[in-house]
Every structure is written in structure tokens, then in C-alpha cells.
GUPAVEX-584792 format. One record per residue (C-alpha): x, y, z; chain; residue number from 1. Coordinates in nm, 4 decimals, always signed. Layout:
! GUPAVEX-584792
SITE          u          v          w   chain   resi
SITE          X          Y          Z       A    NUM
...
***
This chain:
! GUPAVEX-584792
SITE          u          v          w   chain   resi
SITE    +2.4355   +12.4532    +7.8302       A      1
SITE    +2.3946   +12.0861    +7.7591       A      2
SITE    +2.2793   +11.8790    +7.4897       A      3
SITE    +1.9507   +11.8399    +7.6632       A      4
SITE    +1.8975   +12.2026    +7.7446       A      5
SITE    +1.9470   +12.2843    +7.3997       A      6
SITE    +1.7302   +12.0286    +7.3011       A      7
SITE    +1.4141   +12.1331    +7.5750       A      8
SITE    +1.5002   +12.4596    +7.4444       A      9
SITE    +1.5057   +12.4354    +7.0528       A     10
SITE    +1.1095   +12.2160    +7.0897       A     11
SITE    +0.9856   +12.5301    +7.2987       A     12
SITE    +1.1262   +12.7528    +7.0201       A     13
SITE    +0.9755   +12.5872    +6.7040       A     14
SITE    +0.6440   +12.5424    +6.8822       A     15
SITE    +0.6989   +12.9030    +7.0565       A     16
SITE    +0.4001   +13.0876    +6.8994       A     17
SITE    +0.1322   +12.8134    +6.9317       A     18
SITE    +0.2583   +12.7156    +7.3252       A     19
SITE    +0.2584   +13.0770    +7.4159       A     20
SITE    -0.0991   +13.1380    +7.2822       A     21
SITE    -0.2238   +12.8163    +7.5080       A     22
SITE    -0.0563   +12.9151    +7.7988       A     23
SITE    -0.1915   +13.2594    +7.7893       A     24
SITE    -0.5388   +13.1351    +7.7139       A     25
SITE    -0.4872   +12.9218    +8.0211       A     26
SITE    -0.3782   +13.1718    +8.2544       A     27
SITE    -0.6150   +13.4057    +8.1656       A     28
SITE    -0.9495   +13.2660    +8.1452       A     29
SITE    -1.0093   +13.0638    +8.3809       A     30
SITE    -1.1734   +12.7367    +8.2792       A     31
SITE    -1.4270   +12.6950    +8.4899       A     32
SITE    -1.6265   +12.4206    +8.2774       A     33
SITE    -1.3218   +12.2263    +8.2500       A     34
SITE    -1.2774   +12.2151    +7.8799       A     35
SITE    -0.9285   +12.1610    +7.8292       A     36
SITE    -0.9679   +11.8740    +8.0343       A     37
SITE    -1.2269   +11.7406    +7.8096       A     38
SITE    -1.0645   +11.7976    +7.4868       A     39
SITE    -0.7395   +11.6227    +7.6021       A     40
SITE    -0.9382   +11.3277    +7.6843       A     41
SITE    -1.1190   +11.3574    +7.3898       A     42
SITE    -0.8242   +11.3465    +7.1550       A     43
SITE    -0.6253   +11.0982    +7.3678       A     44
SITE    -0.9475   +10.8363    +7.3347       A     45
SITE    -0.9954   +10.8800    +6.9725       A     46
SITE    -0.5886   +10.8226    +6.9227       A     47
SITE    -0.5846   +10.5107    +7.1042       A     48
SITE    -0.9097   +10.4107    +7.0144       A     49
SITE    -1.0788   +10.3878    +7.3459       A     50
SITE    -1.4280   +10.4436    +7.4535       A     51
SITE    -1.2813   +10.6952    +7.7004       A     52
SITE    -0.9721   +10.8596    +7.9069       A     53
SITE    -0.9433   +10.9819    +8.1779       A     54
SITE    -0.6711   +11.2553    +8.2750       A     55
SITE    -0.5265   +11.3311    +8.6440       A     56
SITE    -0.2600   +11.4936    +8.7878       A     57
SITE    -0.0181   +11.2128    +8.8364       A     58
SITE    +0.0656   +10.8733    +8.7406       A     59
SITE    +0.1094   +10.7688    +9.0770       A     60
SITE    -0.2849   +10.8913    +9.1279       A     61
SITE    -0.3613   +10.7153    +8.8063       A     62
SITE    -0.2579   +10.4224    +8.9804       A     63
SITE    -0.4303   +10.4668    +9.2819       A     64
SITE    -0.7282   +10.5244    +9.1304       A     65
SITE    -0.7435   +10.2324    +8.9435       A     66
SITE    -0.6376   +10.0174    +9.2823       A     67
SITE    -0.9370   +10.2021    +9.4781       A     68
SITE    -1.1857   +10.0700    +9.2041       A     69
SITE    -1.0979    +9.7357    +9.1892       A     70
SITE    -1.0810    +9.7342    +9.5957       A     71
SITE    -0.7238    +9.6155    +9.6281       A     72
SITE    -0.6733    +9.5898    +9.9775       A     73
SITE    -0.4157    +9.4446   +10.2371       A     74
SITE    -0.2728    +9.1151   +10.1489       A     75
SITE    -0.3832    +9.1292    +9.8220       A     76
SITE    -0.0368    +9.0826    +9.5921       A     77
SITE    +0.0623    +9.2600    +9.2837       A     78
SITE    +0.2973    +9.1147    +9.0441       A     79
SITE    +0.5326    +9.3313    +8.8655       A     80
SITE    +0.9236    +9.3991    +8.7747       A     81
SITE    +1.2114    +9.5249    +8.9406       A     82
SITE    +1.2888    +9.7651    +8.6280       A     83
SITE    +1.0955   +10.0476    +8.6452       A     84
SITE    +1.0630   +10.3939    +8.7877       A     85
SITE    +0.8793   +10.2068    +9.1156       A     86
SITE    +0.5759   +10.4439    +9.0708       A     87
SITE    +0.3571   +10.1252    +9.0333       A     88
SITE    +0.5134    +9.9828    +9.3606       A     89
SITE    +0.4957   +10.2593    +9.5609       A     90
SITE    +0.1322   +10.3230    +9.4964       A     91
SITE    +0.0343    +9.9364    +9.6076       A     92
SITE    +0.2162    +9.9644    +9.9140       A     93
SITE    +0.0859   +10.2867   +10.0258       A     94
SITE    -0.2892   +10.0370    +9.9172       A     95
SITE    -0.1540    +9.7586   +10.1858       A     96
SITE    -0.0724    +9.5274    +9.8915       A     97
SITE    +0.2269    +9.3318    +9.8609       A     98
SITE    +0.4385    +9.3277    +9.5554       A     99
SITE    +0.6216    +9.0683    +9.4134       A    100
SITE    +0.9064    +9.1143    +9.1631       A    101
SITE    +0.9692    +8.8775    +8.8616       A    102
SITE    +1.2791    +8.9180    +8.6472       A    103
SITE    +1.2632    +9.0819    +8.2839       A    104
SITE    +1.3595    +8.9206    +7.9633       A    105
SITE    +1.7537    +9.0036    +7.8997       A    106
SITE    +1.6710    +9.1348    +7.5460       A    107
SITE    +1.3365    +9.3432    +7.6086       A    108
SITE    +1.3685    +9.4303    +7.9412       A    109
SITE    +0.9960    +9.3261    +7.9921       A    110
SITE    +0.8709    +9.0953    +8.2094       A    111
SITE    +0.9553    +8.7129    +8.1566       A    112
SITE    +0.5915    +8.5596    +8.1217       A    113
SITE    +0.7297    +8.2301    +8.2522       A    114
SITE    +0.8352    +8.3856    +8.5428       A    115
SITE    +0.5522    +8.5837    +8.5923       A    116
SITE    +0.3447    +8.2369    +8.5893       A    117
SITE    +0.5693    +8.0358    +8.8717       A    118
SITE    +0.4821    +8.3485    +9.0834       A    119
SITE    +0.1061    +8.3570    +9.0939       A    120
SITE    -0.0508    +8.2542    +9.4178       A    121
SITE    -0.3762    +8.2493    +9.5691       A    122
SITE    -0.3427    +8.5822    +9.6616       A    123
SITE    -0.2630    +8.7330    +9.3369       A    124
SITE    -0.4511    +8.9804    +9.2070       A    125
SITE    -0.3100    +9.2195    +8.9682       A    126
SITE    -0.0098    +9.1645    +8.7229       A    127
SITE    +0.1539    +9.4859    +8.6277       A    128
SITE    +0.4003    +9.4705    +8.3158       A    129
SITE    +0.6050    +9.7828    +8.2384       A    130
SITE    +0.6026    +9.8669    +7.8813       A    131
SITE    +0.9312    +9.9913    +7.9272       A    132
SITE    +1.2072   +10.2158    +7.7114       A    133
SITE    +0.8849   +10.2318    +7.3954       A    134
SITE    +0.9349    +9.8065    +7.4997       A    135
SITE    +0.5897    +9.6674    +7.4991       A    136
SITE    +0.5627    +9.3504    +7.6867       A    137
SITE    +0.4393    +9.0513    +7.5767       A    138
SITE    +0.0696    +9.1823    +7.6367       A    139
SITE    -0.1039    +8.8726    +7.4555       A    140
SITE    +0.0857    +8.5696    +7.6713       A    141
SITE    -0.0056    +8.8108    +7.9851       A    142
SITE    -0.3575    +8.8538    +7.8937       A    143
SITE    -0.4056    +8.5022    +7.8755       A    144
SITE    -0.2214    +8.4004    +8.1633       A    145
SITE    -0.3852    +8.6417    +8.3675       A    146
SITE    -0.8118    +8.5017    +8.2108       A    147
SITE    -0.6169    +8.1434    +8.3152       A    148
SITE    -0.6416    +8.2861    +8.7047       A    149
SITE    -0.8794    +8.5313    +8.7013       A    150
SITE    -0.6802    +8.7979    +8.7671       A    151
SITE    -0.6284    +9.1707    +8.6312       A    152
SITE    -0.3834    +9.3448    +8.3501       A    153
SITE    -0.2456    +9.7220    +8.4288       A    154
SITE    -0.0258    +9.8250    +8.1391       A    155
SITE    +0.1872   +10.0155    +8.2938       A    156
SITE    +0.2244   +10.2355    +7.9531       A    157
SITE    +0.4259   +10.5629    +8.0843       A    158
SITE    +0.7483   +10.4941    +7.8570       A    159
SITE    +0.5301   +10.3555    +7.5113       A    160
SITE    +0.2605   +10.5790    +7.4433       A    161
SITE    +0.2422   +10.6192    +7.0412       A    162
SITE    +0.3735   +10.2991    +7.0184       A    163
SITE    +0.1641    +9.9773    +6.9582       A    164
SITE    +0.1560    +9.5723    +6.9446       A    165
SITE    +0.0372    +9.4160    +6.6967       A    166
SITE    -0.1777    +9.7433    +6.5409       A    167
SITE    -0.3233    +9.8188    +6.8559       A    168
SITE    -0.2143   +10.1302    +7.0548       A    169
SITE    -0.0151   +10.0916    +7.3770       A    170
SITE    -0.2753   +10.1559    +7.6608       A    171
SITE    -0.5400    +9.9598    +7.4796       A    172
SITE    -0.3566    +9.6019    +7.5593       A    173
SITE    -0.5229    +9.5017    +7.8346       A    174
SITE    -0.8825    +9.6314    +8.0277       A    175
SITE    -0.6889    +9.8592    +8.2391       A    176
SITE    -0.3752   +10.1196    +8.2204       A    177
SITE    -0.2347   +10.4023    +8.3216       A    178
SITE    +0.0269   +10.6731    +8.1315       A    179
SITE    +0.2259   +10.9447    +8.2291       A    180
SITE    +0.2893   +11.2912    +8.0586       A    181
SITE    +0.5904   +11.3497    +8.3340       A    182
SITE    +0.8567   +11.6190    +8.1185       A    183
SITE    +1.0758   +11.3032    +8.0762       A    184
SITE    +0.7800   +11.0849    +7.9192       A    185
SITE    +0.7060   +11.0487    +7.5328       A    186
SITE    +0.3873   +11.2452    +7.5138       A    187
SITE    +0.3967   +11.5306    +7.8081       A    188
SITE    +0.3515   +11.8756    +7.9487       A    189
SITE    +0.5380   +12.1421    +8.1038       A    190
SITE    +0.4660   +11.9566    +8.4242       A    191
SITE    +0.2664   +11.6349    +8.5905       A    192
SITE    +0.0270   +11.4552    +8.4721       A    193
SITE    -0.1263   +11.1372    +8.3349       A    194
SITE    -0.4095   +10.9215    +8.1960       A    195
SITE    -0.5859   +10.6088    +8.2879       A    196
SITE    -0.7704   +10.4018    +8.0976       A    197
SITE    -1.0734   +10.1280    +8.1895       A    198
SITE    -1.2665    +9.9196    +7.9921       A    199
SITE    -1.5620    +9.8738    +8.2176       A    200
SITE    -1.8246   +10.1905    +8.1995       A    201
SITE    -1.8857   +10.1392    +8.5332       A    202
SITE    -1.5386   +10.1172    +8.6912       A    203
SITE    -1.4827   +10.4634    +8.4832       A    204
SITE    -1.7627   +10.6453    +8.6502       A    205
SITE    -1.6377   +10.5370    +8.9970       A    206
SITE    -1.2717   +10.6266    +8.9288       A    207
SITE    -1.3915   +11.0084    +8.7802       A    208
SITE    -1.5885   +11.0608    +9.1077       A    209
SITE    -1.2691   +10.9299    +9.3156       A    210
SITE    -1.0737   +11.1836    +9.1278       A    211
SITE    -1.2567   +11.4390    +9.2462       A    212
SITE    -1.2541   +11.3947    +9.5796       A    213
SITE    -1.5863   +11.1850    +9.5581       A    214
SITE    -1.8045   +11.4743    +9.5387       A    215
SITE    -2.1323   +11.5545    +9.3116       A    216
SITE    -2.2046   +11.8920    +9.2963       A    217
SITE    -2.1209   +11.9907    +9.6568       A    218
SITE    -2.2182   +11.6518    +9.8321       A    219
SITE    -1.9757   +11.4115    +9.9302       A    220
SITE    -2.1110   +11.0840    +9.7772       A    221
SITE    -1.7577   +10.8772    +9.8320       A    222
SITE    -1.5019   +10.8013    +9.9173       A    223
SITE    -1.2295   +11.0122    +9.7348       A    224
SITE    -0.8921   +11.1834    +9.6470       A    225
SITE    -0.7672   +11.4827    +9.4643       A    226
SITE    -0.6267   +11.4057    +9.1586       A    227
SITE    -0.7723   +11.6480    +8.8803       A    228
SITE    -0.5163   +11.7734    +8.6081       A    229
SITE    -0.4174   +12.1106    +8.5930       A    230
SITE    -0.5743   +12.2230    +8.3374       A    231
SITE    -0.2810   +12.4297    +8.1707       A    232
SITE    -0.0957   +12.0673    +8.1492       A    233
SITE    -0.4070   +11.9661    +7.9316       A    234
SITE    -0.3685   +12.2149    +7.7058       A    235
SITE    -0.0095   +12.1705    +7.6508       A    236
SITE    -0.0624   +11.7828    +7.6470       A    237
SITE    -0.3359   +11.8124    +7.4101       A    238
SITE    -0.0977   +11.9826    +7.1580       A    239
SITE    +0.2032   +11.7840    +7.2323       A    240
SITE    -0.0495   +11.5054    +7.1278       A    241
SITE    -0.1341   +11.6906    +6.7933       A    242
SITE    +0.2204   +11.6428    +6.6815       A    243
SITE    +0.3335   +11.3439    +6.8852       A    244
SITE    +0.2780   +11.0693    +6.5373       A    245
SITE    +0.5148   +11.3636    +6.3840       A    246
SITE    +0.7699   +11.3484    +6.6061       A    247
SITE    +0.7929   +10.9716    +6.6483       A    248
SITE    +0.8372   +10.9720    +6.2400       A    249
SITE    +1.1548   +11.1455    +6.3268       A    250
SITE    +1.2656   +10.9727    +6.5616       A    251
SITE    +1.2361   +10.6360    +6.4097       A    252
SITE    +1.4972   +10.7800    +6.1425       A    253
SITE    +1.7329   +10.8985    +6.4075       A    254
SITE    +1.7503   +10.5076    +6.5716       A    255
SITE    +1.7645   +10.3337    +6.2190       A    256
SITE    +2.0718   +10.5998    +6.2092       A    257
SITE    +2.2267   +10.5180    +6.5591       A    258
SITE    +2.1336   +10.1234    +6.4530       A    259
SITE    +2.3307   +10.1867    +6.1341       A    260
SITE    +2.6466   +10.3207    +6.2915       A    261
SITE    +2.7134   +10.0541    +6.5756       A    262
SITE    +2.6116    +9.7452    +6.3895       A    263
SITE    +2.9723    +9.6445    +6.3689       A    264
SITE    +3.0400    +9.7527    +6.7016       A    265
SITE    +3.0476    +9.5085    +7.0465       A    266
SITE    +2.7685    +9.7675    +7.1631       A    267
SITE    +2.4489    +9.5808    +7.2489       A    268
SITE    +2.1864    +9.7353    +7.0653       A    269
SITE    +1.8188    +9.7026    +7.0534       A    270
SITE    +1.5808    +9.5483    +6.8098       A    271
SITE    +1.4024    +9.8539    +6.6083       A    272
SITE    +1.0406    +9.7456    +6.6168       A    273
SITE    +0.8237    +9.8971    +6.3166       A    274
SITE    +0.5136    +9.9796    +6.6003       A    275
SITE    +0.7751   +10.1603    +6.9117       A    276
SITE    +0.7479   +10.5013    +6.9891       A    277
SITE    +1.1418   +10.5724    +6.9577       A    278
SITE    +1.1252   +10.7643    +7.2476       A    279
SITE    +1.4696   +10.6423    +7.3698       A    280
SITE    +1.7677   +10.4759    +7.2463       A    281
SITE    +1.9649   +10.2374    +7.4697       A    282
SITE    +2.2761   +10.0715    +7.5048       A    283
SITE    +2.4344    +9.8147    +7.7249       A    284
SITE    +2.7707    +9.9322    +7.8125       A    285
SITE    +3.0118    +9.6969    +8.0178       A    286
SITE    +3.2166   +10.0096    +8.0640       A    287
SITE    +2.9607   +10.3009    +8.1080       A    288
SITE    +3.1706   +10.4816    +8.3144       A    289
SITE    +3.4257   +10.5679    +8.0649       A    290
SITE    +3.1815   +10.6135    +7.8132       A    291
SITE    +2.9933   +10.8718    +8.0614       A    292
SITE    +3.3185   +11.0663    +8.1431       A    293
SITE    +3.3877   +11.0785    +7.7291       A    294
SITE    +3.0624   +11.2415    +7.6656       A    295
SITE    +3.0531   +11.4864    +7.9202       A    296
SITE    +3.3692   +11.6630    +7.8481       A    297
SITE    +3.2010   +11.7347    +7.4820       A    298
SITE    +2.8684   +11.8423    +7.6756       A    299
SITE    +2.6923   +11.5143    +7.5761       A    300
SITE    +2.4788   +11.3826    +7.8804       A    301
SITE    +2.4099   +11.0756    +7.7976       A    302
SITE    +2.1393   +10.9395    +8.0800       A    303
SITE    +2.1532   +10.6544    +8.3178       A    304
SITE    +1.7917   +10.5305    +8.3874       A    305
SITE    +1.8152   +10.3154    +8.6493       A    306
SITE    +2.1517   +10.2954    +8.8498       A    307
SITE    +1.9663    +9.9851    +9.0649       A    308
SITE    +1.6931    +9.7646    +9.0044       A    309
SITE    +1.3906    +9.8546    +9.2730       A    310
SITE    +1.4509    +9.5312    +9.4790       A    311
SITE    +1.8491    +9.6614    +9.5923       A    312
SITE    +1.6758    +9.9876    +9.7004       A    313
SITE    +1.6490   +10.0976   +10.0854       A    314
SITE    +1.3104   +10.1503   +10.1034       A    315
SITE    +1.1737    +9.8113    +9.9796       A    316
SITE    +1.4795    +9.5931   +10.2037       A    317
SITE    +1.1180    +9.4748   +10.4394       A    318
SITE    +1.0578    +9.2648   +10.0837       A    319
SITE    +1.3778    +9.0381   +10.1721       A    320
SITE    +1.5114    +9.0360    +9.8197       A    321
SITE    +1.8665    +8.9589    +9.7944       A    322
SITE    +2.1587    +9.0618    +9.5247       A    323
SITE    +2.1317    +8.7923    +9.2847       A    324
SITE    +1.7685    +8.7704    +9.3049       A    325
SITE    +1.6786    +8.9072    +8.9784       A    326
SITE    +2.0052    +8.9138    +8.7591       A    327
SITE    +1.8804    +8.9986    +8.3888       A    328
SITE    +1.7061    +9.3005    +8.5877       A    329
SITE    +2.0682    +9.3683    +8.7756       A    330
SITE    +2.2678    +9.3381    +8.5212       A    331
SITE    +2.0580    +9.5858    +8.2857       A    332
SITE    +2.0819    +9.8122    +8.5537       A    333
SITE    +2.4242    +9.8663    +8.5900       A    334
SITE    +2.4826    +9.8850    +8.1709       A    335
SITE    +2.2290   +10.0705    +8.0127       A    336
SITE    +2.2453   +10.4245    +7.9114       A    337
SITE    +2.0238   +10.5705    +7.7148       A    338
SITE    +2.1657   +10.8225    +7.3799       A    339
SITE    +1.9608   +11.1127    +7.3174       A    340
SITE    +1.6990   +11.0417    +7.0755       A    341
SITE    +1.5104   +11.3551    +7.0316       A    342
SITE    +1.2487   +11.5146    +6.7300       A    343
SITE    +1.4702   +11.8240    +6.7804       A    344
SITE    +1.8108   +11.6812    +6.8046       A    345
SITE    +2.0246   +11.8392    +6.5451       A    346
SITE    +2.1937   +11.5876    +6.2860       A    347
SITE    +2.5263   +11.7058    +6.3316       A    348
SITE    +2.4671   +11.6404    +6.6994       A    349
SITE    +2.3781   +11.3142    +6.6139       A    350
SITE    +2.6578   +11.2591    +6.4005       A    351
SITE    +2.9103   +11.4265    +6.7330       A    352
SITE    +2.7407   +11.1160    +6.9613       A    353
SITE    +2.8204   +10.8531    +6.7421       A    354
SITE    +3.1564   +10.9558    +6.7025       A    355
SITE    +3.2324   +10.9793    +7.0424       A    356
SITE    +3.1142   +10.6118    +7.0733       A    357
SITE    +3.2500   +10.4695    +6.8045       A    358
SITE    +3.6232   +10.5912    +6.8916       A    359
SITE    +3.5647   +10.4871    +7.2328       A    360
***
């Protein structure tokens, strides 16, 4: 069994009783009046401080429902980065949009604002930053850039929720975002799921009736898709949520500890922000292989987020983007590796992965 096994398997254990009691609620009365939906969007609004959320059953919906309310159509282009798990691409293509990439900063792995500027056009209408790695990008030079040319904010906010910028809550940066609660996510189920979240009352109402497939009662009113969480993932969610400020409390002492160890190391490290989430940990490793093959053979998986910025990838070769193109994104790519970082990893566990790394 692996580190992470043991790991999925120990926060199942010490939540056993409560988990087991939701599940079986779940299964076994059927919730008709959709209340576990409600209460998870309940207690997401009130932690971010929203006016509302609203919950479906993927990110990649999330996204789309958000696109279909603000009409982006064909032509249209969407600004975001080459670093990310391409959910936000993917959804404005399959919208007709075209998506432009701009480079991340080499120490945040956000997007460069300057950048992001020189690439606005006429056609520009959304700019999507990744808040990436519990990362927050630089949400107030965006904002502003963005009122400059009249054009709309998604914070892309899968990777920070429970973190926050300048004492406001990831997902509340900007007048639109989207989260995910994807098993690999900071705050998430046993299975898909996500949130968006819009400023404008109006906007809201037309994205809940596009999330249900348009219908009111059993009239089809509009246009519309199915993307309604499972409402076993919202009860799950909704307790994951209970103890997520809990968790990150731990987990901010585990990367102070990691921080500790390889400060006189060549390792480059990250900058602990006070407001992240300390979901993950990363490194950037010039020799990651080795340091993969050393960790393995002591049942360590140490995890390789992205093995090649989105622009180098098969399916997006139509955009004509070129090795080279975006090299603080490429290099990141091919160094970073992420240590576990975990409200249930063990401390002498902790203590085994720094020793493997610092002997390396």
C-alpha cells in the first residue's frame, strides 16, 4: 500500500462513524426536496461570505454554466495560462471561444499580469487566472485590468479554496468563480463535484435554471444542461467543509516543517503565505527523476502535476503554440513535484520524506 493509500485510508477511518452515518442517510432516504444540496450551499456561502453558491456536478459544468450566462460565443477569446489542469480550456472550446495562453510568474506560478495585459484584444472577453497549488493570483492587478477593458474575472479557485488574499476568501476575488471538490482537490467528496459563484442575482437565477436542464416544474423554459450534484457528494462535501479550517491548521504546521528542513538545501521552495490553504507542497527539482525513483523504492509517491504545460499537448496543436512559447510555464512543468502534505500524514512519515530528500 502506498503512502497515499494509507493516507485516503487513515481520513476515512478517523471520520469513519460520522461518514458512514451520511452515507447511509443518503442512500436510504431519498432526498427528494433536495436538502443536502441546500445545506452545502448554505454552509459554503456563509464560509466565503457570499450572497449565494451554487453546487453542480462538475467543475467543467461549473464552467459552462457560467460561459452560457454571460453568452460567450464563437470568436469571443478567453485569456488564461498554460499551467493548469485545462478544465477551463476545454470547456471554452467546446463554447466556440478561443483561448489564449499567457505565461505564469516563475515564483507563483500564476499568471504574469503584464503579460496578461499585452494580450488583450478587441475580442477579449474573459480573463481566467488559476489560483493554482493554494497560489492565489494577483486578483487585485487583474480586477483592475480587466474594469480598464470591460471585460470579466473567473477565479478559477479549484486548487485554493480555504485560502484567501488579503482577508477575503478565495472564490470571492472577483464577480465570478468556479471550485472543484474533485477527490484530489482541497475541500472534496468521495466523487465529482463543484461550486460556482456569481455576484449578479440575476446571472444566478439563470445559471440554477441552466443547471437543471432549464426546466420549471415540468416546462421547459430554456435553454439547459444537466449538471445537478449528487446529492450524496453534498453531504460528504458539506462535512468535509465542517472540518476543512481544521485541517488546513495542520497542514500549515506540516509546510513550516518541510520549509524548516530544506532551507539550507539547493531545493527551490515556496513562499509560506499566512492566508494559503496548504493543500500541497511543491518543489522544483532539476533532477526529479532520481528523486522519483528514491521515493518509490521506500513507498513514497511523491506526485508530478503537470508533466507538460497545456500548450505542448496534442489536442490544442490547432492553437499553433510552439516549444519555447511560454518558458516559466515549461520549465515548471518539467521540475515540480509536489510532497505529500496531508491533515492525516503521520509525523514520522513526514520525518521518512525529508530524509529521503535531504540525503539525495
Amino acid at each position: 500500500m502506498t503512502l497515499t493509500d494509507k493516507i485516503k485510508q487513515r481520513a476515512y477511518q478517523t471520520n469513519q462513524e460520522r461518514i458512514d452515518h451520511l452515507l447511509l442517510e443518503s442512500i436510504t432516504n431519498h432526498d427528494t426536496e433536495g436538502s443536502n444540496i441546500q445545506r452545502l450551499e448554505k454552509a459554503l456561502s456563509e464560509y466565503v461570505g457570499a450572497d449565494e453558491a451554487i453546487v453542480c456536478n462538475s467543475q467543467f459544468n461549473a464552467f459552462i454554466l457560467i460561459f452560457m450566462v454571460l453568452g460567450l460565443k464563437a470568436g469571443d477569446e478567453v485569456i488564461t495560462s498554460p499551467l493548469s489542469s485545462g478544465i477551463a480550456v476545454q470547456a471554452a472550446i467546446f463554447m466556440g471561444a478561443k483561448v489564449i495562453f499567457v505565461d505564469v510568474d516563475a515564483t507563483r506560478f500564476t499568471l504574469d499580469v503584464e503579460q496578461v495585459e499585452d494580450a488583450i484584444t478587441e475580442r477579449t472577453k474573459l480573463i481566467i487566472p488559476i489560483s493554482l497549488l493554494g497560489n492565489i493570483a494577483d486578483m487585485e492587478r487583474i480586477n483592475a485590468l480587466a474594469l480598464q477593458h470591460d471585460l470579466c474575472v473567473i477565479e478559477d479557485a479549484a486548487e485554493s479554496f480555504g485560502g484567501a488574499y488579503n482577508g477575503t476568501k478565495s472564490t470571492q476575488l472577483s464577480k465570478l468563480a468556479t471550485t472543484s471538490f474533485y477527490p484530489s482537490m482541497p475541500l472534496h467528496g468521495f466523487g465529482n463535484g463543484a461550486a460556482l459563484f456569481i455576484e449578479d442575482k440575476e446571472l444566478r437565477a439563470k445559471a440554477r435554471l441552466i443547471r437543471s436542464q432549464g426546466k420549471k416544474g415540468m416546462q421547459y423554459v430554456s435553454e439547459g444542461i444537466e449538471a445537478c450534484m449528487d446529492p450524496l457528494q453534498a453531504a460528504v462535501v458539506a462535512f468535509k467543509l465542517s472540518i476543512l479550517d481544521e485541517e488546513i491548521t495542520i497542514r500549515k504546521d506540516m509546510a513550516q516543517k518541510y520549509a524548516q528542513a530544506f532551507k539550507d538545501t539547493p531545493f527551490h521552495t515556496p513562499a509560506l503565505e499566512s492566508e494559503s490553504n496548504f493543500a500541497y507542497y511543491p518543489l522544483l527539482l532539476k533532477e526529479r527523476a532520481a528523486f522519483l525513483s528514491a521515493s518509490q523504492k521506500e513507498d513514497i509517491d511523491l506526485h508530478i502535476p503537470f508533466e507538460t504545460p497545456l500548450h505542448l499537448h496534442p489536442a490544442f496543436a490547432f492553437m499553433d503554440y510552439r516549444e519555447g512559447d511560454f518558458p516559466n510555464s515549461e520549465t515548471i512543468a518539467k521540475q515540480l513535484l509536489l510532497l505529500p502534505l496531508s491533515a492525516y500524514l503521520g509525523e514520522e512519515e513526514q520525518d521518512k520524506i525529508i530524509n529521503i530528500l535531504n540525503v539525495m
